[in-house]
MARPAPA-825982 format. One record per residue: residue number from 1; z, x, y of N, C-alpha, C, O in turn; residue in one letter. Coordinates in steps of 0.001 Angstrom, whole numbers, plus 500000, padded with zeros to 6 digits. Example, Ala and Ser with C-alpha at 12.3 -4.5 7.8 and 13.67 -1.06 7.14 Angstrom:
% residues 2
(1, (507800, 513190, 494310), (507800, 512300, 495500), (507800, 513200, 496700), (508465, 514236, 496681), 'A')
(2, (507080, 512850, 497750), (507140, 513670, 498940), (507870, 512900, 500030), (508039, 513409, 501138), 'S')
This chain:
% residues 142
(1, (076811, 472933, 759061), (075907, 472948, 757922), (076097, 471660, 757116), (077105, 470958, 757194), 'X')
(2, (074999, 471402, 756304), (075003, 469611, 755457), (074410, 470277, 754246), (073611, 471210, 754151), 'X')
(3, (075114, 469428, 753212), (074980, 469099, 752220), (073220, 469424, 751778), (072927, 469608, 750597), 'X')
(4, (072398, 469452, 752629), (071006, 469421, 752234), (070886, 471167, 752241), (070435, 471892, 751354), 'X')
(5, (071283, 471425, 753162), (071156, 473009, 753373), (072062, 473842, 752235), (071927, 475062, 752321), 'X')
(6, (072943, 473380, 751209), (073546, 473754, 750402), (072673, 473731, 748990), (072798, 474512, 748047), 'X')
(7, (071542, 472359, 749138), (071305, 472133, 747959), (069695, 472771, 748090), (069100, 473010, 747039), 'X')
(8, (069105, 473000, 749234), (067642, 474141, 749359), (068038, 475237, 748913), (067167, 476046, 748595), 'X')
(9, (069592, 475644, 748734), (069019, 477280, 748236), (069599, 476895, 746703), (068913, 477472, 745860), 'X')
(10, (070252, 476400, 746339), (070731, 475745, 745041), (069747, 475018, 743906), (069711, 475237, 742695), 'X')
(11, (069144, 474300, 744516), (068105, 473246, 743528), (068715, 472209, 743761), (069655, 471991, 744526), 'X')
(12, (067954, 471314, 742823), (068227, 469882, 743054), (068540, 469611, 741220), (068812, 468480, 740818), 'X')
(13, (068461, 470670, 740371), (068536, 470016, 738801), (069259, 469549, 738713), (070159, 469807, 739512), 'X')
(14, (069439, 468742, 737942), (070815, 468112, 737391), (070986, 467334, 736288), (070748, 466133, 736416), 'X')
(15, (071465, 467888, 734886), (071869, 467626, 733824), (072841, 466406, 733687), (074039, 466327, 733957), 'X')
(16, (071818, 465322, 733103), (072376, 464229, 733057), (072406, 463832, 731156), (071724, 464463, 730348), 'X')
(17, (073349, 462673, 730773), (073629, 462402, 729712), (073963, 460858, 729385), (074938, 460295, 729881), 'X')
(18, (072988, 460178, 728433), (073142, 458915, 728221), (074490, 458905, 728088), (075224, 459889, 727995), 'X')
(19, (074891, 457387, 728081), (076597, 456399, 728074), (077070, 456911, 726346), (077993, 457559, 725852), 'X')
(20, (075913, 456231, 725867), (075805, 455938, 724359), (076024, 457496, 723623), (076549, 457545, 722510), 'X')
(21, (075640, 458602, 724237), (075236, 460161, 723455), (076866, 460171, 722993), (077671, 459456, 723590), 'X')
(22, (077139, 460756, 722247), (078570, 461212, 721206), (079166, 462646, 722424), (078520, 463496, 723037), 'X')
(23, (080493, 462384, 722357), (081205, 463634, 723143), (081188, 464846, 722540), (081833, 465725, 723112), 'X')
(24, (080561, 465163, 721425), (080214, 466081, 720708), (078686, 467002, 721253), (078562, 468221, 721372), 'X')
(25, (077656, 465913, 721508), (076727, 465731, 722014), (076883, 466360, 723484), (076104, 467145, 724025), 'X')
(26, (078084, 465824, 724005), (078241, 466497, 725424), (078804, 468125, 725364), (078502, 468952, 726223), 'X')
(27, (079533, 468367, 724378), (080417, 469759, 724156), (079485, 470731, 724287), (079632, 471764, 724941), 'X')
(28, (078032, 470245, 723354), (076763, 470931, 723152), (076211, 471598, 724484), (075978, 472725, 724920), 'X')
(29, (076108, 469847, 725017), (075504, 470400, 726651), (075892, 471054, 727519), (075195, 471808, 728197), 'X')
(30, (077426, 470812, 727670), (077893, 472212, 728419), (077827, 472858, 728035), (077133, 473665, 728654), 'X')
(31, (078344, 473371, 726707), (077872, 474995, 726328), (076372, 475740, 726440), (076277, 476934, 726725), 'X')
(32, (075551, 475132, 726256), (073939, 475060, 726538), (073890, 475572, 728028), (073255, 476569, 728369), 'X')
(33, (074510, 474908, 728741), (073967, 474970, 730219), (075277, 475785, 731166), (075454, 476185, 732316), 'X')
(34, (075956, 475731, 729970), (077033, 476776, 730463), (077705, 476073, 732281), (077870, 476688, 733334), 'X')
(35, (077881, 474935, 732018), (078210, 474001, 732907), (079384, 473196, 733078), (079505, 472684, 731965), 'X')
(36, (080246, 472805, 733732), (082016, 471779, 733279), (081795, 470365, 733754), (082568, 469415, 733637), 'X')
(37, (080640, 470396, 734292), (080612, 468613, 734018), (079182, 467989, 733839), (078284, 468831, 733877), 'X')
(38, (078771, 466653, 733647), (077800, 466042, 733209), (077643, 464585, 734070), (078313, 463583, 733820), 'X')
(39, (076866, 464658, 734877), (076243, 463040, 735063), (075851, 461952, 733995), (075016, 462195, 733123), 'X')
(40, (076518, 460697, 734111), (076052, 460679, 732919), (075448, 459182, 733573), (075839, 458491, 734514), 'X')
(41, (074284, 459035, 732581), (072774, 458137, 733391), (071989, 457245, 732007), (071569, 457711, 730948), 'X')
(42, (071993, 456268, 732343), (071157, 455416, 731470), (069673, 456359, 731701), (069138, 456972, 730778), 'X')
(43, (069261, 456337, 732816), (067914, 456431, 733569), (067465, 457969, 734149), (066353, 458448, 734370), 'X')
(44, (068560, 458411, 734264), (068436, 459781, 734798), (068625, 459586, 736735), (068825, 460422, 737617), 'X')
(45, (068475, 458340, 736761), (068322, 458251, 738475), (069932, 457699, 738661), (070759, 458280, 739362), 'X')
(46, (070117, 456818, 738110), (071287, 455818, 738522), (072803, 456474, 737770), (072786, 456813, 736587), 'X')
(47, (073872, 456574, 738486), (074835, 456942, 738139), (076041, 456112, 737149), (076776, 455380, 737812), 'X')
(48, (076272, 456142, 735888), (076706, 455507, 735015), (078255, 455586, 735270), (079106, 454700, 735353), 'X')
(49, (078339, 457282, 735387), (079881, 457864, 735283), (079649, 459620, 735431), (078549, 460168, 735359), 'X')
(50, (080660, 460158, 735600), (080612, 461416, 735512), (081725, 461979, 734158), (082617, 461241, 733741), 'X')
(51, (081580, 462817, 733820), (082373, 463604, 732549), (082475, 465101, 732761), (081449, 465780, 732808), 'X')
(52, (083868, 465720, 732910), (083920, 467235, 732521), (084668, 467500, 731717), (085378, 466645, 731189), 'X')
(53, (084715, 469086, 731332), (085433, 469394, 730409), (087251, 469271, 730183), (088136, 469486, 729355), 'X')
(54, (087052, 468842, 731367), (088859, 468073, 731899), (088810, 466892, 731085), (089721, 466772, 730267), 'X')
(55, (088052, 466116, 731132), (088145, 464877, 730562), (087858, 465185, 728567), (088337, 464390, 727759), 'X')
(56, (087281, 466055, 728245), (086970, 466034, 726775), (088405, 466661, 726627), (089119, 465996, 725876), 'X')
(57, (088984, 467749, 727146), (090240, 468332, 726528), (091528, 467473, 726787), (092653, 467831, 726441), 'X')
(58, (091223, 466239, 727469), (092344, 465515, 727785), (092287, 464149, 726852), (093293, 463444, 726924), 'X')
(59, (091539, 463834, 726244), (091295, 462797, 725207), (091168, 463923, 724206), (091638, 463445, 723174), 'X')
(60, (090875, 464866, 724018), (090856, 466097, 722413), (092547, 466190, 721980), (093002, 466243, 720837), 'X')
(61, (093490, 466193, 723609), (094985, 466084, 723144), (095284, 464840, 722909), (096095, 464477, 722057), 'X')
(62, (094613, 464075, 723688), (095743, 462772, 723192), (094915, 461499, 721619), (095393, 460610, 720915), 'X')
(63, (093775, 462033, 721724), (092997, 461656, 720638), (092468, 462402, 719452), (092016, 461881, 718433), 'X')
(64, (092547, 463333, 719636), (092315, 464564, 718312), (091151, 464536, 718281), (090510, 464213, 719282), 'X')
(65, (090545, 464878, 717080), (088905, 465297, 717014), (088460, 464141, 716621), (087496, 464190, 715857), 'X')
(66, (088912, 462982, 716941), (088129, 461757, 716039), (087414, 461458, 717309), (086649, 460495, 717344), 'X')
(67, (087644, 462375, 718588), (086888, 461913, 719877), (085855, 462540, 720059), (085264, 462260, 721103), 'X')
(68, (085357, 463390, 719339), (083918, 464094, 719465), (082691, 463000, 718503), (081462, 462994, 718572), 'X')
(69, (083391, 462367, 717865), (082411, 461060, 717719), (082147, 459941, 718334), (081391, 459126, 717804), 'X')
(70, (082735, 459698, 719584), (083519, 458781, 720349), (082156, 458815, 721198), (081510, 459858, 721090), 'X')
(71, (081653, 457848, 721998), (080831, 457634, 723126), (081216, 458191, 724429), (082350, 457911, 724817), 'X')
(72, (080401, 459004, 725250), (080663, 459465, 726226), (080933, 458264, 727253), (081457, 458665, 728293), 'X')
(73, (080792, 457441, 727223), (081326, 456399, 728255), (082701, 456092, 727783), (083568, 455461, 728387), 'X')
(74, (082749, 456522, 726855), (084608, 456218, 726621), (085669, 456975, 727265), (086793, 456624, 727623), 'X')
(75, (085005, 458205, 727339), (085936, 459169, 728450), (085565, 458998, 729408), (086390, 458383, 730084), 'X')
(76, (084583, 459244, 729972), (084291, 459109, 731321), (084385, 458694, 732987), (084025, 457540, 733220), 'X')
(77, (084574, 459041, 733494), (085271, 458638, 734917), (083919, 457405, 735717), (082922, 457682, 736383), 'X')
(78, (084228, 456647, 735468), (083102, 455632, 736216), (083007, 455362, 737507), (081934, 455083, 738041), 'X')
(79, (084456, 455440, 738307), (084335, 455353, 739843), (084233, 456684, 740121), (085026, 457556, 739766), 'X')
(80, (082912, 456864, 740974), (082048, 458704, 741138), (082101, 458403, 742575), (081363, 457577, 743113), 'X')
(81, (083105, 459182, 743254), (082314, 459720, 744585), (081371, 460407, 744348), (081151, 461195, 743429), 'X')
(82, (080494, 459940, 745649), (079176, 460526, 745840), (079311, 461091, 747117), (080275, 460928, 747865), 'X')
(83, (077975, 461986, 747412), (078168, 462558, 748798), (076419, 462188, 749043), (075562, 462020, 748175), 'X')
(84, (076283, 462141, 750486), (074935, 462632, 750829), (074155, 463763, 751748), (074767, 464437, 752576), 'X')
(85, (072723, 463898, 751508), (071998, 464879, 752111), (072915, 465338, 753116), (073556, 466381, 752988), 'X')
(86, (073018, 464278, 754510), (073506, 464560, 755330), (074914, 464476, 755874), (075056, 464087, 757034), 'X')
(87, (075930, 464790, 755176), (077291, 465001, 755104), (077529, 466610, 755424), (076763, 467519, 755104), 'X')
(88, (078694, 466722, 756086), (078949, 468014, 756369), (079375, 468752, 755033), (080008, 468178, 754147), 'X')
(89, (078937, 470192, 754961), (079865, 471135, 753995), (081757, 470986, 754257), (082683, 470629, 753529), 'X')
(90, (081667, 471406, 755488), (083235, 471476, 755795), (083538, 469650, 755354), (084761, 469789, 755313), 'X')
(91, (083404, 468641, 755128), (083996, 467158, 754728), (084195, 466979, 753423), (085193, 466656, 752780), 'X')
(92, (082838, 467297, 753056), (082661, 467748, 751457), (083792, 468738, 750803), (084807, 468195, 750368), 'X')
(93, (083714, 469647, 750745), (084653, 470524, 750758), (086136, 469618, 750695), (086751, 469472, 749639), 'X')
(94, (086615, 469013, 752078), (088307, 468638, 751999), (087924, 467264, 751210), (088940, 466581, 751083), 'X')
(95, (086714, 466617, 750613), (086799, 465325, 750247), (087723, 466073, 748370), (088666, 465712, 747664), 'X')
(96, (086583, 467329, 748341), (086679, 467537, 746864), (087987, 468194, 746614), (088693, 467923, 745643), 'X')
(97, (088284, 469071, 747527), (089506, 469290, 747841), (090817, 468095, 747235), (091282, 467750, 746150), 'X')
(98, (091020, 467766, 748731), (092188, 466335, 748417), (091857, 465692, 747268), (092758, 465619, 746432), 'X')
(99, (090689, 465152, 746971), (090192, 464315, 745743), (090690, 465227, 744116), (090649, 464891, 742932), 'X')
(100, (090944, 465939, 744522), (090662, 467136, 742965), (089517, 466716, 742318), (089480, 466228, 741189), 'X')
(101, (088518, 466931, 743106), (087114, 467016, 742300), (085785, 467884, 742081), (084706, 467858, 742674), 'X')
(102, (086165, 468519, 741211), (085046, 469707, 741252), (083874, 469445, 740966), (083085, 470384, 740861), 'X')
(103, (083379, 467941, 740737), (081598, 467844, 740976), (081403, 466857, 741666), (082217, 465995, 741334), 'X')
(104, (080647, 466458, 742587), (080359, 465871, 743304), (078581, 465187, 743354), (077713, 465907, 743848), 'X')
(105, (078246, 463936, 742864), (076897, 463789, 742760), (076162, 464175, 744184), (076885, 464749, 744999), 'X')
(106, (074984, 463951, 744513), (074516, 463774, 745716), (073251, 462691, 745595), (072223, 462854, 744937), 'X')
(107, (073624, 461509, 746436), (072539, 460361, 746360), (071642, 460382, 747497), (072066, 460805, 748573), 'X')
(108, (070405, 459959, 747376), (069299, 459914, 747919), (068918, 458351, 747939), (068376, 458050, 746875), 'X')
(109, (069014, 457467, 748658), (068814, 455853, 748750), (069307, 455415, 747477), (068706, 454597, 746781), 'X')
(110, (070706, 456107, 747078), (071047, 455158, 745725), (070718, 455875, 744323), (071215, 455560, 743242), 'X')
(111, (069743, 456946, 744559), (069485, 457469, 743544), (070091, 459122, 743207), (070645, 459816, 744060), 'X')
(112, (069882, 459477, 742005), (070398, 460956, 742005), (069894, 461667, 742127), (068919, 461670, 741375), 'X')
(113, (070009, 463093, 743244), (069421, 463920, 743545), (069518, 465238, 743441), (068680, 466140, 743453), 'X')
(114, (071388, 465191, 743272), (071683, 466945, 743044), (072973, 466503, 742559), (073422, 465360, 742470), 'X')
(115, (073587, 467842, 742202), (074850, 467561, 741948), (075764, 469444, 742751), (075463, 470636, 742805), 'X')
(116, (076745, 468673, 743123), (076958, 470001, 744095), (078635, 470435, 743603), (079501, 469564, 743684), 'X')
(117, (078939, 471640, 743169), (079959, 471970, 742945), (080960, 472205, 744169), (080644, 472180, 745359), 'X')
(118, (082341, 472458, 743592), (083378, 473721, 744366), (083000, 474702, 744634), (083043, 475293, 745713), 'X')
(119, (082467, 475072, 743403), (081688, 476511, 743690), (081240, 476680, 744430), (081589, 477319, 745422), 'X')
(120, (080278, 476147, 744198), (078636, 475869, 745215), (079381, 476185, 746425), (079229, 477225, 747067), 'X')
(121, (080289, 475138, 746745), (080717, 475236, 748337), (081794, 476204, 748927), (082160, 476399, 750086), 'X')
(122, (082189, 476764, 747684), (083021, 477913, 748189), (081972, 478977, 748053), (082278, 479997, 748671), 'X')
(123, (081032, 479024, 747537), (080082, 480100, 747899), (079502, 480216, 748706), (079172, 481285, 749220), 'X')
(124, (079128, 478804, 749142), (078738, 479034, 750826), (079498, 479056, 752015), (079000, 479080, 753140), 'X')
(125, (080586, 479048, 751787), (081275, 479443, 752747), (081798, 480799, 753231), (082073, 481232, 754350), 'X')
(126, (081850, 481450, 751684), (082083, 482858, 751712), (081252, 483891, 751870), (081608, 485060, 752021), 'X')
(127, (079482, 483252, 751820), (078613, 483506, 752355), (078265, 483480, 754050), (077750, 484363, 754736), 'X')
(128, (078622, 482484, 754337), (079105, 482249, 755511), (079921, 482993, 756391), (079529, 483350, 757502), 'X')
(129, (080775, 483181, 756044), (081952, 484457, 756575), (081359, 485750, 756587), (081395, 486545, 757526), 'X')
(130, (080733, 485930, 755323), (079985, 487470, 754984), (079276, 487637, 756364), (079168, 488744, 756892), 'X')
(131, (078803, 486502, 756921), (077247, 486646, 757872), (078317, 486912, 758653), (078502, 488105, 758893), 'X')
(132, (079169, 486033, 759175), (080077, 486149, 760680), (080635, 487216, 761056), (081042, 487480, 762187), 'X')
(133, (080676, 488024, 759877), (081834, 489429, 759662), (080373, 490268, 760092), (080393, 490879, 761160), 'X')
(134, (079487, 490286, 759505), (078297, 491453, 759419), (078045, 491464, 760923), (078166, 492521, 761542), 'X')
(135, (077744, 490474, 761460), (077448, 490083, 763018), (078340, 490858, 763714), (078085, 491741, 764532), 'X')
(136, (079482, 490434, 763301), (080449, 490983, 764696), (080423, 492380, 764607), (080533, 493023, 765651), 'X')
(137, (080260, 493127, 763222), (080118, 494526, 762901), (078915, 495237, 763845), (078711, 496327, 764381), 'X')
(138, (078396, 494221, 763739), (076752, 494731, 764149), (076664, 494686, 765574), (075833, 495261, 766276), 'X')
(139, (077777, 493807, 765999), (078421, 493893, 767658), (078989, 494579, 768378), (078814, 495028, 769511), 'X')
(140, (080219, 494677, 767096), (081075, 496448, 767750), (080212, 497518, 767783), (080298, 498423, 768614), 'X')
(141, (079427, 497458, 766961), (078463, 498664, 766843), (077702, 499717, 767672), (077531, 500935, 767614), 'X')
(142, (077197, 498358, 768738), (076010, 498471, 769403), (076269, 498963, 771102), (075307, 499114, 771855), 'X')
């Protein structure tokens, strides 16, 4: 299975956030979208940096609250693995894995197209299993 087949039953939205917006501004948006990280995009297409709630509570300790006025490009992680359409689930998975990275953009010729969780991919996998298990049930069965 690829990365594309993860993101047809998923969507393609993806909540992005100017450089310049205040980390306060971002606290908002996750809570809003009830989400732990943020693309963050001059343009909405092009990838600036990524930001999660790892990164606001880790400058909230070592910077206090004077960082919710602070520019989201100030926290922000700027070197973003990306993944694409056609990348395997199982690669994806051990990239985000080993990487410790629980969001992962997904580019389309350079541009942004989805953004694909841990979740995401531990749900399809455990979806996955569900089917393999039902099958074989449906094997002994018969």
């Amino acid at each position: 299975m690829k990365i594309e087949d993860l993101i047809r039953r998923k969507g393609t939205g993806v909540i992005t956030i100017a450089p310049a917006a205040t980390v306060q501004a971002l606290v908002d948006l996750l809570a809003e979208h009830n989400i732990g990280a943020v693309v963050v995009s001059s343009d909405g297409r092009v990838i600036d940096g990524i930001v999660s709630e790892r990164d606001v509570v880790r400058h909230l300790a070592s910077d206090g609250p004077d960082v919710l006025a602070a520019a989201v490009a100030s926290i922000m992680t700027a070197d973003v693995k990306t993944a694409s359409p056609e990348d395997e689930i199982e690669e994806t998975a051990h990239t985000m894995t080993y990487a410790r990275i629980r969001h992962l953009p997904v580019l389309v010729d350079g541009e942004l197209r989805a953004l694909v969780s841990i979740g995401d991919v531990v749900k399809h996998r455990i979806d996955q299993l569900t089917d393999e298990r039902n099958h074989l049930l449906g094997y002994l069965h018969t």
